[in-house]
Wavefront OBJ file of the C-alpha trace (Angstrom):
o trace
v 18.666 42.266 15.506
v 19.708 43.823 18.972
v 21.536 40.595 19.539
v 23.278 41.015 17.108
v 23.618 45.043 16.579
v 21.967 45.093 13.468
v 20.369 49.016 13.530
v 16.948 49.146 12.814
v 16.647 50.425 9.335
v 13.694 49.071 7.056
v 16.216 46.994 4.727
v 17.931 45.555 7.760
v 14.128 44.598 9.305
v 13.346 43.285 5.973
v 15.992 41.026 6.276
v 15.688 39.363 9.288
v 11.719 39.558 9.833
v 12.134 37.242 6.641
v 14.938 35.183 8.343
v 12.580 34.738 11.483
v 9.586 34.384 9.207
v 12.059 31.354 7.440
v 10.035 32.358 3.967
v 13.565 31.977 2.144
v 15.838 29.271 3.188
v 18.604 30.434 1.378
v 18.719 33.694 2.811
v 18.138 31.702 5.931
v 21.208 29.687 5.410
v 22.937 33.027 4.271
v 23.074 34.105 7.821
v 23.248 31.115 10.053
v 27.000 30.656 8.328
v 27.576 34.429 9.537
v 26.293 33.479 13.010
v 28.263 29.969 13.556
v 31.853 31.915 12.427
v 30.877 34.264 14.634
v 30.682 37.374 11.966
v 29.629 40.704 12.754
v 26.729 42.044 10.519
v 28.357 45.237 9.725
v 27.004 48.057 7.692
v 28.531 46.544 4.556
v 28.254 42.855 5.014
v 23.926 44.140 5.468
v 23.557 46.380 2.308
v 25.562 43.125 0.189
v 22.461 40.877 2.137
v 19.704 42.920 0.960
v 20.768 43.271 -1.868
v 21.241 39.488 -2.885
v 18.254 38.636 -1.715
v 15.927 41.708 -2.159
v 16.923 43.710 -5.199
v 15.475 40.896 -7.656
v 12.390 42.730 -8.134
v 14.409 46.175 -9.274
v 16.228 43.526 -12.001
v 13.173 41.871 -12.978
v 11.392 45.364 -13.620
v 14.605 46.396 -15.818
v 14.366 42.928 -17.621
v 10.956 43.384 -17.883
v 11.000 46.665 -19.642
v 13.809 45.729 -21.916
v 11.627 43.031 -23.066
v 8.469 45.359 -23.744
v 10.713 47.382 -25.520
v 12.187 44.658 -27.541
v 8.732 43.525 -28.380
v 7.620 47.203 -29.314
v 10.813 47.591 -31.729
v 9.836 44.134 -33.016
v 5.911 44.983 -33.965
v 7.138 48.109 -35.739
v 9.772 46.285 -37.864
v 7.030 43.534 -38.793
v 4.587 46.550 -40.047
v 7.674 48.301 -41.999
v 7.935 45.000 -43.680
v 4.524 44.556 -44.431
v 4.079 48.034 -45.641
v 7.163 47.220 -47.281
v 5.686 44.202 -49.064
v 2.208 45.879 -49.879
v 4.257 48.543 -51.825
v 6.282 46.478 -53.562
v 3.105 44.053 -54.826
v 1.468 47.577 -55.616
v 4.283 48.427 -57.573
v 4.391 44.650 -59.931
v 0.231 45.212 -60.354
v 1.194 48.725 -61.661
v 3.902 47.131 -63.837
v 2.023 45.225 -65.384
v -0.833 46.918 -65.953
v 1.786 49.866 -67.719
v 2.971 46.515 -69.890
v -0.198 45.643 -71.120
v -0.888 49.400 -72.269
v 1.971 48.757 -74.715
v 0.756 45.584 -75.823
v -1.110 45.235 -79.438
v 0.803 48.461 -80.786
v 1.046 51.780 -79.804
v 1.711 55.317 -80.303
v 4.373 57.297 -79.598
v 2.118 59.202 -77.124
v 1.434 56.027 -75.302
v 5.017 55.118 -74.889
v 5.783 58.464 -73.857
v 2.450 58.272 -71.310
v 3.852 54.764 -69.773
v 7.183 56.113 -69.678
v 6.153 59.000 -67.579
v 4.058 57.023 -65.392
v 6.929 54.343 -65.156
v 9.675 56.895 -63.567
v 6.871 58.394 -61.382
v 5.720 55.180 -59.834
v 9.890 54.101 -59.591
v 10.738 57.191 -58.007
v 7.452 56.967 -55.740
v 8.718 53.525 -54.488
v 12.291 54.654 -54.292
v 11.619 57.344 -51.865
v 9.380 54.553 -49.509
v 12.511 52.010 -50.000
v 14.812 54.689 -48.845
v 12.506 55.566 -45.702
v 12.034 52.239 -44.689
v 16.064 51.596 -45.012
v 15.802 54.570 -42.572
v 13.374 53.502 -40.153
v 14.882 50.106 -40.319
v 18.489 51.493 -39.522
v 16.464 52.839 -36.023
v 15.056 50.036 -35.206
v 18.405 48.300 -35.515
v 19.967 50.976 -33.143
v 17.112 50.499 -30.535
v 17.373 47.012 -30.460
v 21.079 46.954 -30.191
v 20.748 49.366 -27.232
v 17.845 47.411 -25.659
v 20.643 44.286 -25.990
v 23.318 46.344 -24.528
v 20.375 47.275 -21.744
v 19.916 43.671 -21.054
v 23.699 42.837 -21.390
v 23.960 45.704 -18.258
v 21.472 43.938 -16.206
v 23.043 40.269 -16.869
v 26.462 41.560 -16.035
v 25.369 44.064 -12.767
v 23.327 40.543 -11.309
v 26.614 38.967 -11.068
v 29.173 41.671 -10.153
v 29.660 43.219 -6.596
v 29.066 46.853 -7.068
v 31.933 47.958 -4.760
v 35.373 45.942 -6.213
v 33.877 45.049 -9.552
v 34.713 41.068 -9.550
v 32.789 38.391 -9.010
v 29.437 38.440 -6.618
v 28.188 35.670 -4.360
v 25.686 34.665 -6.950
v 28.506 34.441 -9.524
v 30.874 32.879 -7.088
v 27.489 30.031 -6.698
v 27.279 29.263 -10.219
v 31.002 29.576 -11.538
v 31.549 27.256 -8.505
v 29.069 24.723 -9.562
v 29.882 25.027 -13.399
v 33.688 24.462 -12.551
v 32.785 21.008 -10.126
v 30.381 19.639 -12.653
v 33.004 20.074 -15.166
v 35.221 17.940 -12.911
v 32.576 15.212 -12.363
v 32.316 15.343 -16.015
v 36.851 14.625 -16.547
v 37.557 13.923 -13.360
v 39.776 17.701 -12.805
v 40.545 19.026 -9.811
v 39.358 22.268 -8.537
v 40.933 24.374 -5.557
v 39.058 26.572 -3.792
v 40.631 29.589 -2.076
v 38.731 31.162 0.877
v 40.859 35.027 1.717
v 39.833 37.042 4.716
v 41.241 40.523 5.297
v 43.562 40.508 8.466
v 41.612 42.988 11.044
v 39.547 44.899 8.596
v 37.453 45.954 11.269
v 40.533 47.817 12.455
v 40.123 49.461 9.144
v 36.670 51.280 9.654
v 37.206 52.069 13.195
v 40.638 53.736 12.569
v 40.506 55.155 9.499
v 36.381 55.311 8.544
v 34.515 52.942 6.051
v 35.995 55.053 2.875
v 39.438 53.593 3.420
v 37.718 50.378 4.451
v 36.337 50.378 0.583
v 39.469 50.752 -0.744
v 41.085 48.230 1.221
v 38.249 45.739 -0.469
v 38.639 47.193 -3.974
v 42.646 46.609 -3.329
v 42.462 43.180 -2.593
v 39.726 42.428 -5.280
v 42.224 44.379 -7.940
v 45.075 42.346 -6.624
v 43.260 38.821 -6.296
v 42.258 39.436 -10.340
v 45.667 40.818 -11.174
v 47.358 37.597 -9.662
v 45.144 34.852 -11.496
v 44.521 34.114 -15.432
v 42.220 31.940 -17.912
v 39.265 30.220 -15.897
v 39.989 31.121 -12.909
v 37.231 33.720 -10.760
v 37.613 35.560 -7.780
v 35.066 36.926 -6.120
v 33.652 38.643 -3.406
v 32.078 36.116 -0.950
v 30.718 38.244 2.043
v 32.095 41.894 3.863
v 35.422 41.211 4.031
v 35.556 37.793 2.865
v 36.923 36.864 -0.861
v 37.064 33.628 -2.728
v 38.652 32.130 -5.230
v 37.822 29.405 -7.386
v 40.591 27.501 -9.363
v 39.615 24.841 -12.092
v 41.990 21.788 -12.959
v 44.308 22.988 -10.047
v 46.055 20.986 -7.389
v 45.820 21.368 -3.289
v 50.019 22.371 -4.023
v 49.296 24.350 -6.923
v 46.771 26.915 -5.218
v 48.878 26.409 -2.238
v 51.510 27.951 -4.457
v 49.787 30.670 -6.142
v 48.131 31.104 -2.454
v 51.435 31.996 -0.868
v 52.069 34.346 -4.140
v 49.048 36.522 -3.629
v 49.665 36.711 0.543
v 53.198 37.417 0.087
v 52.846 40.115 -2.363
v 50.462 42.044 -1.434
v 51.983 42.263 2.437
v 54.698 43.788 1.053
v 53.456 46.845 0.218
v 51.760 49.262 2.662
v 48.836 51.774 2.121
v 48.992 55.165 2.012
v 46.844 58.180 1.014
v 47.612 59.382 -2.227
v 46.018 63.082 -0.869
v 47.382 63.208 2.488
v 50.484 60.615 2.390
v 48.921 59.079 5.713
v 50.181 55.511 6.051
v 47.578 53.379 6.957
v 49.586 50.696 7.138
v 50.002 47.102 5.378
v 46.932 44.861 4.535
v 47.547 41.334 5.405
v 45.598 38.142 3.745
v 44.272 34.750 5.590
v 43.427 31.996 3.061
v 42.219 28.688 3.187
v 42.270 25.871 0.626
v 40.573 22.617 0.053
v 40.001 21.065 -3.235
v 36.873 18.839 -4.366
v 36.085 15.733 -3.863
v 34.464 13.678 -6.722
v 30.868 13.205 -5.483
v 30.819 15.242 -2.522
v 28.012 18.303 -2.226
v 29.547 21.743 -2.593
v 28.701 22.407 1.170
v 31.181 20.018 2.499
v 33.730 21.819 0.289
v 33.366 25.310 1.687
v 32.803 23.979 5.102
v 36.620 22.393 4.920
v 37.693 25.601 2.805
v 36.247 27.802 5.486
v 37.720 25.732 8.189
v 41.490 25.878 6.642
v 40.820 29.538 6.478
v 39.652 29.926 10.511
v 43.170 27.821 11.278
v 44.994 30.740 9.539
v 43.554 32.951 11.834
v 44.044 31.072 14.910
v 47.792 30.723 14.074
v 48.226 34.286 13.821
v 47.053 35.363 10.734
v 48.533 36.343 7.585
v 49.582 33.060 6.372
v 47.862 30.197 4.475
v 46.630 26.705 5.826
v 45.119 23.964 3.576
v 42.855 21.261 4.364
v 45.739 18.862 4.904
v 46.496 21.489 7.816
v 43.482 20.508 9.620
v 43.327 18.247 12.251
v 41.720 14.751 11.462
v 38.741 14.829 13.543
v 37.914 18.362 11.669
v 38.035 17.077 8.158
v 34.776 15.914 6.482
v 34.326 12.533 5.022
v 34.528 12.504 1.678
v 31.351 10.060 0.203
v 32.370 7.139 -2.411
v 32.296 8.503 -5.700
v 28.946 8.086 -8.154
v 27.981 8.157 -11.438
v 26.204 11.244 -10.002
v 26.556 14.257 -12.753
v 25.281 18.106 -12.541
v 21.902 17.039 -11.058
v 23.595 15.711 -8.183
v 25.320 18.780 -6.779
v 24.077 20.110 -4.025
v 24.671 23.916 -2.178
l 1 2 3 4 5 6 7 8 9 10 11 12 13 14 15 16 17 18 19 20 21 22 23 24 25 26 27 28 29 30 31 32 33 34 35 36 37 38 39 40 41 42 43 44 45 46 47 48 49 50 51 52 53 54 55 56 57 58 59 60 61 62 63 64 65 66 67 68 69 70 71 72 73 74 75 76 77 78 79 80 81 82 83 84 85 86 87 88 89 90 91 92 93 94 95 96 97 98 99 100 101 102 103 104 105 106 107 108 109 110 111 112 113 114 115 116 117 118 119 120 121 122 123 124 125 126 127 128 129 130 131 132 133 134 135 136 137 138 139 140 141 142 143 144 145 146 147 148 149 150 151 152 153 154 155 156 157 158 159 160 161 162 163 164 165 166 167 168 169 170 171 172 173 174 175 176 177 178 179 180 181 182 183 184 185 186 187 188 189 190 191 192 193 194 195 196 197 198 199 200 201 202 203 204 205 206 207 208 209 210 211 212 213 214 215 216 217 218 219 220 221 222 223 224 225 226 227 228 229 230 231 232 233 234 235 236 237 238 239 240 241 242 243 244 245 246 247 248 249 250 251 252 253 254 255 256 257 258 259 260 261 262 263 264 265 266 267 268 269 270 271 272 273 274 275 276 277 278 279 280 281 282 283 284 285 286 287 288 289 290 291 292 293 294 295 296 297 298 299 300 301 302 303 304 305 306 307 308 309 310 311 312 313 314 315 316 317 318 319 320 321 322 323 324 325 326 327 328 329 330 331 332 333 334 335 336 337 338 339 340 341 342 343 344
């Protein structure tokens, strides 16, 4: 951790006592990519860390209780029903018994008896039909709100906290949905690797506030610029990703340019103080998939493209036709490989 200035707080030594421990090897993985680019481990890039790979336990005991909650809701429904059904076989034996009081002739005074008795026992099960529609109509709204509950939980999982778009678990699984999709047609999909132009510069100058809006900028500016299928997400710190189904190395090269160009031509100022901050600048990288290649190889070319931006001066895009040819992966013969066979 002193290595690599990492303060000493307890989430920070969870992290990397587990890292040295190697008890996860994705979390391993995590930061070994961090180390080889030669990232810093700032205070932002260690609080989205522990929280990938340490707040499952706070989501599990929010699933959890949903589900008792659910199943409580659930066991009081079943009673209301069965109460509801014991009433209502109640009420037939009372029917009938009221029906074979009238049978074989009677008297006015019988009639009138079963006819009193008849609106008593209707009205009787009335009010419990009406109750239950009540109790019933509460149950419904505690389930629904459990669902919304659970709908929370699904949707916080996968979103960062701080921009709103996309997290690095999303960005996993919308990234592996979108290439088995292309095994599956043979499609293309781009992906887009964006790195904020001397964010560091950022929090040192200006204080990690700014440096949060500068991240929810670019993630409200990276949704604003694509449609449909497309996701963009937040990848790591300052790093942002996007992934591009059925779309061409030129056609995210394109929309690439679009999203750089735009957004450097605007500067950033405080709306309180109208202190210019100045303009915040984009590197991207692109490579696209490769039939039967493991997802690894993609972001390694993808990350790759995006380092060459930076090396030629930043704000500016490079694609995986920009690298040199010693730098770009093989790409393995194509199989009849399907989901199963992709690999992080």
């Amino acid at each position: 951790m002193a290595r690599y200035d990492v303060p000493a707080t307890p989430e920070n030594y969870t992290i990397w006592y587990a890292y040295v421990a190697g008890s996860d090897p994705e979390l391993v993985k995590a930061l070994n990519v961090v180390i080889s680019n030669h990232g810093t481990f700032t205070p932002e890039r260690n609080a989205e860390i522990y929280e990938r790979f340490f707040s499952r336990s706070r989501l599990d005991q929010t699933v959890q209780s949903t589900g008792e909650g659910l199943e409580s809701a659930m066991t009081r429904v079943l009673r209301l029903l069965g109460d509801f059904d014991a009433d209502q076989t109640a009420y037939g034996h009372k029917l009938a018994q009221m029906s074979g009081a009238l049978e074989g002739g009677s008297t006015a005074e019988t009639v009138q008896a079963v006819l009193r008795q008849l609106r008593q026992e209707t009205r009787a099960i009335l009010v419990k039909n009406q109750e239950l529609e009540h109790r019933l109509a509460r149950s419904k709204r505690e389930i629904e709100q459990l669902r919304q509950n659970l709908e929370s939980v699904r949707r916080d999982a996968l979103t960062d906290p701080l921009t709103g778009i996309a997290n690095r678990k999303q960005f996993d699984q919308r990234l592996r949905e979108a290439c088995a999709a292309a095994l599956e047609d043979g499609g293309a999909v781009a992906l887009v690797m964006v790195d904020i132009d001397h964010f560091k510069a950022f929090n040192d100058r200006f204080g990690h506030r700014v440096g949060d809006e500068v991240l929810k900028l670019v993630a409200r500016h990276l949704r604003n610029q694509v449609k449909g299928r497309d996701t963009p997400a937040r990848y790591g710190g300052e790093e942002f990703a996007l992934i591009l189904p059925s779309t061409t190395l030129a056609g995210a090269g394109v929309l690439a340019e679009q999203i750089r160009k735009s957004l450097a031509e605007h500067s950033l100022t405080s709306r309180k103080t109208d202190l210019r901050y100045g303009k915040v600048t984009l590197s991207l990288g692109i490579a696209v998939y490769q039939l039967g290649e493991r997802l690894d190889d993609l972001l390694q070319r993808a990350d790759r493209a995006l380092y060459l931006a930076k090396d030629k001066g930043r704000n500016r895009v490079c694609t995986e036709a920009d690298l040199p040819a010693d730098a770009q992966a093989e790409v393995p013969a194509f199989t009849t490989a399907k989901l199963d066979r992709l690999e992080t």
